[in-house]
C-alpha positions as CSV (number, residue, x, y, z in Angstrom):
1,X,-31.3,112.1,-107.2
2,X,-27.8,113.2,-107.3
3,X,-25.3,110.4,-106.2
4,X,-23.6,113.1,-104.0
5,X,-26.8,113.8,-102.3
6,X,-27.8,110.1,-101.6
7,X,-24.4,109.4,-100.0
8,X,-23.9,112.9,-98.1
9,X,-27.1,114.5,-97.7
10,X,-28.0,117.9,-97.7
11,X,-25.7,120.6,-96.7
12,X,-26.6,122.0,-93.2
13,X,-27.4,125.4,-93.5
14,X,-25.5,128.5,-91.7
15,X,-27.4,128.0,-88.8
16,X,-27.3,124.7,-87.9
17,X,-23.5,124.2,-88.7
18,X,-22.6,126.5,-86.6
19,X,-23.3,124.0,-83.8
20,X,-21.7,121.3,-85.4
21,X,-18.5,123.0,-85.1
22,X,-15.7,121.5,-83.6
23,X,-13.2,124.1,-81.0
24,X,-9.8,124.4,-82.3
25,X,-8.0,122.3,-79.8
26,X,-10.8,119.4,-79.9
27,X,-10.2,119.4,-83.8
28,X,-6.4,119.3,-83.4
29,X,-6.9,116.3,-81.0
30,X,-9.1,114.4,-83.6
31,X,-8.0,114.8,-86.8
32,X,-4.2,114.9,-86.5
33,X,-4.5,111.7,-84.6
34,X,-5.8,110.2,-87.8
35,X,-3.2,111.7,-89.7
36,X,-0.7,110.2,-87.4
37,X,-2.0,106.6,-87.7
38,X,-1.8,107.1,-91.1
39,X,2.1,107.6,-91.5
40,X,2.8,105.3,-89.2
41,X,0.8,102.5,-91.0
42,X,2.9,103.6,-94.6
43,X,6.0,102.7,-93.3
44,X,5.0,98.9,-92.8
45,X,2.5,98.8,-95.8
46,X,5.8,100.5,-98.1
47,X,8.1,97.4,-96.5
48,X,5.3,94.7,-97.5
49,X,5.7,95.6,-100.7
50,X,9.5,96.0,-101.4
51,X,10.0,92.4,-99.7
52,X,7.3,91.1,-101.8
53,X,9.0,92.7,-104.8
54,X,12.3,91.4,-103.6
55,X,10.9,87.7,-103.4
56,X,9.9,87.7,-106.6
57,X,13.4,89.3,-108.0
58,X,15.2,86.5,-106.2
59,X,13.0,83.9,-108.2
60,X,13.4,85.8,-111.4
């Protein structure tokens, strides 16, 4: 069994996907609201790490 397989599981043919589709504006709504979360969460994650580094300059 292919590790892709096990994890994902079998691609959904041409018929069934097309009712797993997703409308244009319901996609927009989902997926850039992940993308948003996303940046926001960098900034603080990218300021973690440059006091952390700036700690251990002091020290050094």
């Amino acid at each position: 069994m292919i590790l892709k397989r096990w994890l994902v599981g079998l691609p959904l043919k041409t018929k069934e996907a097309a009712h797993e589709r997703l409308s244009k504006r319901l996609a927009l709504a989902v997926f850039s609201s992940d993308a948003l979360s996303s940046v926001a969460y960098a900034t603080e994650e990218i300021l973690l790490v440059l006091t952390l580094a700036g700690a251990a300059m002091v020290g050094y």
